[in-house]
DSSP file (Angstrom, degrees, kcal/mol; ACC not computed):
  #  RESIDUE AA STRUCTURE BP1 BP2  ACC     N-H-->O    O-->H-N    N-H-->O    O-->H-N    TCO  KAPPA ALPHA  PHI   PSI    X-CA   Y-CA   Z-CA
    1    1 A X              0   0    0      0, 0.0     2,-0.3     0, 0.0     0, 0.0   0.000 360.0 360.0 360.0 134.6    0.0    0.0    0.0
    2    2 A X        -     0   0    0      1,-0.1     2,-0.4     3,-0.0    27,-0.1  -0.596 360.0-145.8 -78.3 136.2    1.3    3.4   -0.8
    3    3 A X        -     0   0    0     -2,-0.3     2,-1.0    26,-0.1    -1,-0.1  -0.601  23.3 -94.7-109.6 155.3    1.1    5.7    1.9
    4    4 A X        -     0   0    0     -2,-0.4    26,-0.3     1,-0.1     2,-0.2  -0.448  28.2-134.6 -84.5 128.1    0.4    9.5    1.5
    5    5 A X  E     -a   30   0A   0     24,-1.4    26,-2.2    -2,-1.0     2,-0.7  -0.140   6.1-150.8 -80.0 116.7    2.9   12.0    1.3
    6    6 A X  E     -a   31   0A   0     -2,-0.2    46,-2.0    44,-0.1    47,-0.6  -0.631  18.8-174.1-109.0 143.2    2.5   14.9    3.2
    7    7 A X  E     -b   53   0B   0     -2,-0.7    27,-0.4    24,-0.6     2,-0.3  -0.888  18.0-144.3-123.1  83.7    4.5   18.6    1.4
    8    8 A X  E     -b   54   0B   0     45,-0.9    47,-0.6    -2,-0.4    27,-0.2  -0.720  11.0-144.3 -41.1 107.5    4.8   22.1    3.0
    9    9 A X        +     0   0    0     25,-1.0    27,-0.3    -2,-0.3    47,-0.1  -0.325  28.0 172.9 -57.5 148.7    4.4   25.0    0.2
   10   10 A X        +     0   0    0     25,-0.2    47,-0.5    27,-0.1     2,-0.3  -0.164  24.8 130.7-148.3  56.5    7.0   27.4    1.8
   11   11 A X        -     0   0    0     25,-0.6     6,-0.2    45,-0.2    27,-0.1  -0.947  62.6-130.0-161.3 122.2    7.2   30.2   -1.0
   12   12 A X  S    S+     0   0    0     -2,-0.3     2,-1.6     1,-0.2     3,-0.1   0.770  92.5  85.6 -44.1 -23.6    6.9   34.2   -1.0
   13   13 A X     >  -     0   0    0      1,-0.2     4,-1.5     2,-0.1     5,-0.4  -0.524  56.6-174.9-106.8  91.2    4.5   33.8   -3.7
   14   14 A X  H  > S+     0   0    0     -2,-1.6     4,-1.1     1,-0.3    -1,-0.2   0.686  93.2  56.3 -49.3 -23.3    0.8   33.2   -2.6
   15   15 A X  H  >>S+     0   0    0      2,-0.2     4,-2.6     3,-0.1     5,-0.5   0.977 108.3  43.5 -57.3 -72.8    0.1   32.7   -6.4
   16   16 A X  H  45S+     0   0    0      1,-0.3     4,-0.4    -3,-0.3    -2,-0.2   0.722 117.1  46.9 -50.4 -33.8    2.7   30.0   -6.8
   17   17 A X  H  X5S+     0   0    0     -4,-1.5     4,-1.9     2,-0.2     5,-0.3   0.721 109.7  50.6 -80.5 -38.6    1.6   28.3   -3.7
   18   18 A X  H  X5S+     0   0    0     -4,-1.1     4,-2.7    -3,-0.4    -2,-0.2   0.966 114.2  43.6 -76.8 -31.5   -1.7   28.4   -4.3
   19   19 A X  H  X5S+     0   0    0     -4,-2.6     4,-0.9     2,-0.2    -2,-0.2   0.701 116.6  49.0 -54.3 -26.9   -1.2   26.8   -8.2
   20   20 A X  H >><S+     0   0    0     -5,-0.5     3,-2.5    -4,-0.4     4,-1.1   0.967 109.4  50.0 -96.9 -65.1    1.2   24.3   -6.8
   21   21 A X  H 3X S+     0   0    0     -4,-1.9     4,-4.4     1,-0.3     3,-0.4   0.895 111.9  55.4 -32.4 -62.7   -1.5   23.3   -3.7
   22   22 A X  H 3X S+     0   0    0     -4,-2.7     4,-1.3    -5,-0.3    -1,-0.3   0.831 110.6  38.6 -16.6 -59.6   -4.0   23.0   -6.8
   23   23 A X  H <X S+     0   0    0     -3,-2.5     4,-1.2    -4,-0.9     3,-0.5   0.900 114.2  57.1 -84.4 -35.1   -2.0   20.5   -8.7
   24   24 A X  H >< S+     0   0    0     -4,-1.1     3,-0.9    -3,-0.4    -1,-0.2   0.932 105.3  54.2 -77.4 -71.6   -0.9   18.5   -5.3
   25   25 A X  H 3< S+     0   0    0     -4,-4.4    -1,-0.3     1,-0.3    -2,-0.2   0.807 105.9  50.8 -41.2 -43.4   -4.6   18.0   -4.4
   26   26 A X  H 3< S+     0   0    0     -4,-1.3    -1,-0.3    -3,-0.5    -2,-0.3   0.749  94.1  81.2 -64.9 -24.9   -5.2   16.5   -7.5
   27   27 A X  S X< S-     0   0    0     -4,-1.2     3,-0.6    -3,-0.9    85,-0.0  -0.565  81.8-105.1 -80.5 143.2   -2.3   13.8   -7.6
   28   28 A X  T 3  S+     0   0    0      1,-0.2    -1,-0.0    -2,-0.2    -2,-0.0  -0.229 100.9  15.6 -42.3 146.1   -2.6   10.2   -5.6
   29   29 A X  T 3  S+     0   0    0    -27,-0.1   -24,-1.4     1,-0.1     2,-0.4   0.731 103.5 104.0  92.4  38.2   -1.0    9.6   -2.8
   30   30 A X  E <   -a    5   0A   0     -3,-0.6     2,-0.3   -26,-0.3   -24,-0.1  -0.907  38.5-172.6-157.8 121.2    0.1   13.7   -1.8
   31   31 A X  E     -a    6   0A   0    -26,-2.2   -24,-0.6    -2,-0.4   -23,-0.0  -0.828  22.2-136.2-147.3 131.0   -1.1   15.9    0.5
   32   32 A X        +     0   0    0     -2,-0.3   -24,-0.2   -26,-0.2     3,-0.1  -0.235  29.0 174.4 -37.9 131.2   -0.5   19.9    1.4
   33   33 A X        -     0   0    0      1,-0.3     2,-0.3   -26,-0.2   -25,-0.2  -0.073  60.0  -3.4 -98.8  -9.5   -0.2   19.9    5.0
   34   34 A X        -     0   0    0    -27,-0.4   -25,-1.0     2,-0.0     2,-0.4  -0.803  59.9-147.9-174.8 131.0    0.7   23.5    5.8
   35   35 A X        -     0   0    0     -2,-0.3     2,-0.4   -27,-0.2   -25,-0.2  -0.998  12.5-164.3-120.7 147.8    1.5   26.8    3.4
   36   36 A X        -     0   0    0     -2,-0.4   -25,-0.6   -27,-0.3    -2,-0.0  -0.933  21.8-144.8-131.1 115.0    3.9   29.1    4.7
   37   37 A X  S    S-     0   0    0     -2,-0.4     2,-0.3   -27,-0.2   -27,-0.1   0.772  91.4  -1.0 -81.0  -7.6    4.0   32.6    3.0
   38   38 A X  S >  S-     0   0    0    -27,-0.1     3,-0.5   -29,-0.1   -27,-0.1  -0.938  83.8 -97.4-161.9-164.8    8.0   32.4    3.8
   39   39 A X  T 3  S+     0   0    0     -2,-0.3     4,-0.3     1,-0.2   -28,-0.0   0.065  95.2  96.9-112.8  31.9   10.5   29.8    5.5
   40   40 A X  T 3  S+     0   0    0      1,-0.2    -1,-0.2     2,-0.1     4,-0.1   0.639  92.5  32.3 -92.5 -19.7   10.5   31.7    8.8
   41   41 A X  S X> S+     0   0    0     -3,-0.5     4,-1.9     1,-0.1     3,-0.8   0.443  94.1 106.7-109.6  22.8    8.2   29.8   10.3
   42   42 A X  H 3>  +     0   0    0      1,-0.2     4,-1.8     2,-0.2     5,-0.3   0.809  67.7  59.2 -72.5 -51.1    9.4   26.9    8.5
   43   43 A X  H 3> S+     0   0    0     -4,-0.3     4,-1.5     2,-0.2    -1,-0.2   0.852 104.9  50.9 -33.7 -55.6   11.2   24.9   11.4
   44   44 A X  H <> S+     0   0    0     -3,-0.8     4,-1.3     1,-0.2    -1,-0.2   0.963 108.9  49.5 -60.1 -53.7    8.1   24.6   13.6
   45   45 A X  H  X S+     0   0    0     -4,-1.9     4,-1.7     1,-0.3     5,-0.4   0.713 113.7  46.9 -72.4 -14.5    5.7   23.2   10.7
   46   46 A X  H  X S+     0   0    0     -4,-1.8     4,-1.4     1,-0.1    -1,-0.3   0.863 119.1  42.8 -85.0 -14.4    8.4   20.4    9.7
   47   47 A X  H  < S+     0   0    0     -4,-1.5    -2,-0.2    -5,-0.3    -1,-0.1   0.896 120.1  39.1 -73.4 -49.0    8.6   19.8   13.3
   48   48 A X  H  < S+     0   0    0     -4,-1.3    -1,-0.2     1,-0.1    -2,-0.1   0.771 130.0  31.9-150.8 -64.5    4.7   20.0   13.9
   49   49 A X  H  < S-     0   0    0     -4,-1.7    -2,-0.1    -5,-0.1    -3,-0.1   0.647  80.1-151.2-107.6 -25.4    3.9   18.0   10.5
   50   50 A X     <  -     0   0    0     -4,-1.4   -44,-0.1    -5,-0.4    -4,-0.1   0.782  31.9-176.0  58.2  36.8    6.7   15.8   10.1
   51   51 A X        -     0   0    0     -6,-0.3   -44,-0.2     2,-0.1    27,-0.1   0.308  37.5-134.9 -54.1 172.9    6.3   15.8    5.9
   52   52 A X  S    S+     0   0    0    -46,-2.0    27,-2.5    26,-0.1     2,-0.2   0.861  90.9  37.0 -81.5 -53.9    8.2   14.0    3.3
   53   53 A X  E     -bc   7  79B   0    -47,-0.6   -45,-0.9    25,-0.2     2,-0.4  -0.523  50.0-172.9 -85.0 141.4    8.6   17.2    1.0
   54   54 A X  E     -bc   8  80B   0     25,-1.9    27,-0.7   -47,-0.2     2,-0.3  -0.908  14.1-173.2-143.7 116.8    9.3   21.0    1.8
   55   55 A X  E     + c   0  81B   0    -47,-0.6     2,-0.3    -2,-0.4    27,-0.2  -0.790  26.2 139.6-120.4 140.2    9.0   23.0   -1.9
   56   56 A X  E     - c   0  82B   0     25,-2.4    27,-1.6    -2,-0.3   -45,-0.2  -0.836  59.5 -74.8-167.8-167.9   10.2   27.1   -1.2
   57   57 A X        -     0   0    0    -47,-0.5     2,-0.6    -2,-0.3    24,-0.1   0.074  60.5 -75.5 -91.9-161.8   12.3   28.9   -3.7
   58   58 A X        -     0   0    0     24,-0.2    -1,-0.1    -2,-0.1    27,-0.1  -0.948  56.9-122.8-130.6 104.9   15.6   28.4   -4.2
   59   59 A X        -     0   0    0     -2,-0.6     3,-0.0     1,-0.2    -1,-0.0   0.120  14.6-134.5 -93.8 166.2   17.2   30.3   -1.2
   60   60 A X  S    S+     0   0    0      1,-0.1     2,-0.2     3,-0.0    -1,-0.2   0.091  75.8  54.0-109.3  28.8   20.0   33.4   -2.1
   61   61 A X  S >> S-     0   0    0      1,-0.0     3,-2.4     0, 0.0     4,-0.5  -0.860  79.8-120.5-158.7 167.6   22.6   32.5    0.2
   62   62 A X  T 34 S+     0   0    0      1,-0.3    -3,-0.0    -2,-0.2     4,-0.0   0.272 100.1  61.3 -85.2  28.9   24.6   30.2    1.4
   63   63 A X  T 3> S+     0   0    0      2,-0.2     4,-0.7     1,-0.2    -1,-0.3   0.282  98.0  62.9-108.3   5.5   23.5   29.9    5.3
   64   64 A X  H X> S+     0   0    0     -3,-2.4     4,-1.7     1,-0.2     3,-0.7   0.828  99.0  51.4 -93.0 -25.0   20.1   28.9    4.2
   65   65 A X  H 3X S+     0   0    0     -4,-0.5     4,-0.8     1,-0.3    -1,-0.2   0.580 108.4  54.7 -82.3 -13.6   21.8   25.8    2.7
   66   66 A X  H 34 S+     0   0    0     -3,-0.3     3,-0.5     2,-0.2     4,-0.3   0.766 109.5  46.0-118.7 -45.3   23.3   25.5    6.3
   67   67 A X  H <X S+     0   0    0     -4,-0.7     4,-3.9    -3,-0.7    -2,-0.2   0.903 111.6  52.8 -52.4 -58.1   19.7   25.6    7.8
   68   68 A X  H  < S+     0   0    0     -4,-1.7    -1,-0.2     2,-0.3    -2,-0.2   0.426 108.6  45.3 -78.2 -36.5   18.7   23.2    5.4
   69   69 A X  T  X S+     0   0    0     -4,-0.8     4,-0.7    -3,-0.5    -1,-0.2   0.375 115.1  51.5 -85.6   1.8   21.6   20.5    6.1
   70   70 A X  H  > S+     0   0    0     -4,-0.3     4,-1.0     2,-0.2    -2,-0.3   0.836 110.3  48.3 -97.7 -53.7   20.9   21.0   10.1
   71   71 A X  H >X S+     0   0    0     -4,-3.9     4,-1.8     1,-0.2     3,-0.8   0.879 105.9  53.5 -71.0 -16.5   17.3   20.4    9.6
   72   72 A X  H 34 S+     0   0    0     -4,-0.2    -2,-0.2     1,-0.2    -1,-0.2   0.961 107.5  61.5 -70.2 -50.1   17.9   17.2    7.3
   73   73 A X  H 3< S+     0   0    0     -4,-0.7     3,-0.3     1,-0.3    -1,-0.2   0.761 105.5  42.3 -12.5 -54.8   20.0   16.2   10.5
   74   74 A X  H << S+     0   0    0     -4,-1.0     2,-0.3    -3,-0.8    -1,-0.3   0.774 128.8  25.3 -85.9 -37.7   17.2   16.3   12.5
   75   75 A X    ><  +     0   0    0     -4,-1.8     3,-1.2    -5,-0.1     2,-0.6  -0.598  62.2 179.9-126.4  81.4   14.7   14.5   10.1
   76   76 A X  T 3  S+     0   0    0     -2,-0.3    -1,-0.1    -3,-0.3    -3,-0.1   0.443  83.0  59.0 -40.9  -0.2   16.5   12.2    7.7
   77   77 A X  T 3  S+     0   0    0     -2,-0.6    -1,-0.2    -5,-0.2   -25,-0.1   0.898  91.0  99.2 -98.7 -44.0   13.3   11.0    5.9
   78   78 A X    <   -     0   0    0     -3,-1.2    17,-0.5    -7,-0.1     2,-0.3   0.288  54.7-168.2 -36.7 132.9   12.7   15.1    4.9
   79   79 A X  E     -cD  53  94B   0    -27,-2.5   -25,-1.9    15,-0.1    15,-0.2  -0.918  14.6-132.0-154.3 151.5   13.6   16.3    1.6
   80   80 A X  E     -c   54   0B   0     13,-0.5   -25,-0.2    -2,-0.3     2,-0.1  -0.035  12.8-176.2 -63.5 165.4   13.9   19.7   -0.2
   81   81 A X  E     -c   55   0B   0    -27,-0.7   -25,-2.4    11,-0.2     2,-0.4  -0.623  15.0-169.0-148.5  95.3   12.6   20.6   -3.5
   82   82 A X  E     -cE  56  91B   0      9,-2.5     9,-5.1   -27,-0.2   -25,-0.3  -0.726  11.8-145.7 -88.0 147.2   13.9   24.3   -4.4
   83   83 A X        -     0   0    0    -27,-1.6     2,-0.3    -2,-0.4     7,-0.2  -0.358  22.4-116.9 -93.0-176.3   12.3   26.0   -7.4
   84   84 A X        -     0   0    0    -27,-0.1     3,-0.4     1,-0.1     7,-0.1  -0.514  22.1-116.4 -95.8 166.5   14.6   28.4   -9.4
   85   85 A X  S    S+     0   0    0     -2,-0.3    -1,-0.1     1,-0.2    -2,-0.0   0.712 118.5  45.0 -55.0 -48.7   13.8   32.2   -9.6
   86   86 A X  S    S-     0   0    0      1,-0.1    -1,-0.2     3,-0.0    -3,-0.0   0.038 109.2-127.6-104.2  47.5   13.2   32.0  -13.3
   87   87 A X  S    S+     0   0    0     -3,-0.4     3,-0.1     1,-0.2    -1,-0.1   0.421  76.7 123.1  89.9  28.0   11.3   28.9  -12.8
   88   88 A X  S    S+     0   0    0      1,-0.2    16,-1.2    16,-0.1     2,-0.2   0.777  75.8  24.1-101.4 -31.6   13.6   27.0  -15.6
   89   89 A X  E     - F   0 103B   0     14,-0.2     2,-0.5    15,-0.1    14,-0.2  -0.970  53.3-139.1-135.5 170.7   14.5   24.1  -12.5
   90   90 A X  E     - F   0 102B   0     12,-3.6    12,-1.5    -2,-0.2     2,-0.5  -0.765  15.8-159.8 -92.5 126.6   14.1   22.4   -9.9
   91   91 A X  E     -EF  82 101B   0     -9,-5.1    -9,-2.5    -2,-0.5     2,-0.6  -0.973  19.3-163.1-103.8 131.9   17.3   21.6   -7.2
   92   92 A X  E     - F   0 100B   0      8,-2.3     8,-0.6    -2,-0.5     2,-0.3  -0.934   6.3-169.3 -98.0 122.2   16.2   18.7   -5.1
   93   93 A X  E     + F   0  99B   0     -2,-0.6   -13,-0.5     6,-0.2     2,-0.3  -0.692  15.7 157.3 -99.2 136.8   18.1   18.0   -1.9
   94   94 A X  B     +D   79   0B   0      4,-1.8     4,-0.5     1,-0.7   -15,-0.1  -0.779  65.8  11.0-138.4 146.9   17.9   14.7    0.4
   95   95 A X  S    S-     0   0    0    -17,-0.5    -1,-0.7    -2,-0.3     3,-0.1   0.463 101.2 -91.9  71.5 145.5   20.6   13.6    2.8
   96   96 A X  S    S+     0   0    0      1,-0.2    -1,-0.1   -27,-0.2   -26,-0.1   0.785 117.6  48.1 -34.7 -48.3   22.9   16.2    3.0
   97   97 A X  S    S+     0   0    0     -4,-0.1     2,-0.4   -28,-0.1    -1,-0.2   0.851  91.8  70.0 -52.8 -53.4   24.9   15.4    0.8
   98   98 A X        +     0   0    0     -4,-0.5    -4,-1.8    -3,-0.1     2,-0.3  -0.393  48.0 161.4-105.3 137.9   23.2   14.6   -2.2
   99   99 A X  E     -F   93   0B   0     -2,-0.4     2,-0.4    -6,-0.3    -6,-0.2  -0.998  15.0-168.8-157.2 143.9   21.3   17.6   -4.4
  100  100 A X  E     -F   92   0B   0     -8,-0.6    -8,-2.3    -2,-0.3     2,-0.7  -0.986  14.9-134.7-152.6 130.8   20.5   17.0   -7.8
  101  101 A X  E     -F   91   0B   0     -2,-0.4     2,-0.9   -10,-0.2   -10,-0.2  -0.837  15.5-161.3-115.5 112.6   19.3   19.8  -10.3
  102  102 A X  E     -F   90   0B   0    -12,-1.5   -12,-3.6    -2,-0.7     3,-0.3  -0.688   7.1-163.8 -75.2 101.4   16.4   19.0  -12.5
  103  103 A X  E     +F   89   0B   0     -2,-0.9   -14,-0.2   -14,-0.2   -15,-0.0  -0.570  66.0   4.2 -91.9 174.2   15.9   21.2  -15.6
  104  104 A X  S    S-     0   0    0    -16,-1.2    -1,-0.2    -2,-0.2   -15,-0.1   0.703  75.7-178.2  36.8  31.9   12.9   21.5  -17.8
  105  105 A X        -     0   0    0     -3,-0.3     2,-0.2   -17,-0.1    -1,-0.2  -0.196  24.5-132.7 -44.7 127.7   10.5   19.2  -15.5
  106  106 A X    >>  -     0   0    0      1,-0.1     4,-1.3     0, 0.0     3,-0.5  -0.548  31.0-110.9 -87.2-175.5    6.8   18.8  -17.1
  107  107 A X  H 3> S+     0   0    0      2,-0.2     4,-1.4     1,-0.2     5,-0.3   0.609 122.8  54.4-104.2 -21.1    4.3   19.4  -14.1
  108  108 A X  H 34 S+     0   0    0      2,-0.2    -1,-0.2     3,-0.1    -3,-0.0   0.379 107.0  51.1 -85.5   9.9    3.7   15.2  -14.7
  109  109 A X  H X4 S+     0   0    0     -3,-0.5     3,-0.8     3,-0.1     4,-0.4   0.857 108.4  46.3-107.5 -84.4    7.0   14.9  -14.3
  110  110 A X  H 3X S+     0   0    0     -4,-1.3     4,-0.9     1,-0.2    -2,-0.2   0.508 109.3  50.7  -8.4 -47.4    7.4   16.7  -11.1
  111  111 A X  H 3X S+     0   0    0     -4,-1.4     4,-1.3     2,-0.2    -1,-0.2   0.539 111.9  56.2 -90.6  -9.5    4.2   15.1   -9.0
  112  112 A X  H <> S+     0   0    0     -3,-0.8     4,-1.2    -5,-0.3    -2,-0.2   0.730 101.3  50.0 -88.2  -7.5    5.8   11.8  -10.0
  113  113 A X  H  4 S+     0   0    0     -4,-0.4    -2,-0.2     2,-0.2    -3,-0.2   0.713 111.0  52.9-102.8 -20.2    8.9   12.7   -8.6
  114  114 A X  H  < S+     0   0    0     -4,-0.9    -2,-0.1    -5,-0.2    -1,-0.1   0.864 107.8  50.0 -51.1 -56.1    6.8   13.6   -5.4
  115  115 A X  H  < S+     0   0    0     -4,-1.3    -2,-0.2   -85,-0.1    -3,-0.1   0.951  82.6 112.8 -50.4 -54.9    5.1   10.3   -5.2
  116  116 A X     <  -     0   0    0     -4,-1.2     5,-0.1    -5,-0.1    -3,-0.0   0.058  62.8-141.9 -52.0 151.4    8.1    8.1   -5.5
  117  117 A X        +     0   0    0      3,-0.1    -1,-0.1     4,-0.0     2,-0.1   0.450  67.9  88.8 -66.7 -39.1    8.8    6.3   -2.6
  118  118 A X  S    S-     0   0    0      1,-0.1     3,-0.1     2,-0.0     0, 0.0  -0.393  85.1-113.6 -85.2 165.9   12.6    6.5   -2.6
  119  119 A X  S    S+     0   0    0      1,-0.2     2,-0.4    -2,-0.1    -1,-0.1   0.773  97.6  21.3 -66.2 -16.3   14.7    9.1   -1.0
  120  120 A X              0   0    0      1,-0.0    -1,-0.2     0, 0.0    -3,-0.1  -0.982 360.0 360.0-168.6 137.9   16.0   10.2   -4.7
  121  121 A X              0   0    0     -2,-0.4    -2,-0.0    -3,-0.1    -1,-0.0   0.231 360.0 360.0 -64.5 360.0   15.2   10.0   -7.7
């Protein structure tokens, strides 16, 4: 049995978050648990919600990446998905280590790469 996957939107853009929730709702096995209009309160909701996914934007410096390997620490199962600024890819992070940058994702491409089961793609 597949179990459901639960994603905190974390993203300045109440547009983008609300289009991305949209498509979410519609796919098997995924469900929006929290949207966050930025990643300040971001700590509490993984803590709170305990998700597979956390999608935000693609952070502009390097101490968020710092944040970001501190919180995987804490929850190894968690993984990023950051979007790009001009929206061209996706970087997806799991384990500290391992980040892997996806260009030119279709949107059926993307909620499949949600679903999956494994830590990485």
């Amino acid at each position: 049995m597949v179990s459901t996957k639960r994603v905190i939107l974390a993203d300045g853009s109440r547009l983008l978050r609300e289009m991305l929730h949209q498509v979410i709702d519609k796919a098997n096995h995924l469900e929006v648990v929290q949207e966050l209009p930025n990643s300040d309160e971001l700590g509490s909701a993984i803590k709170k919600f305990d998700p597979e996914w956390v999608i935000l934007s693609q952070p502009f410096n390097r101490h968020a990446h710092g944040w970001v390997d501190s919180c995987m620490a804490d929850h190894p199962s968690l993984r990023f998905i950051f979007l790009s600024v001009d929206q061209n890819h996706i970087t997806m992070k799991w384990r500290m280590s391992c980040e892997e940058v996806l260009p030119d994702l279709s949107l059926k491409e993307f909620i499949h790469i949600l679903e999956k089961d494994r830590q990485h793609i």
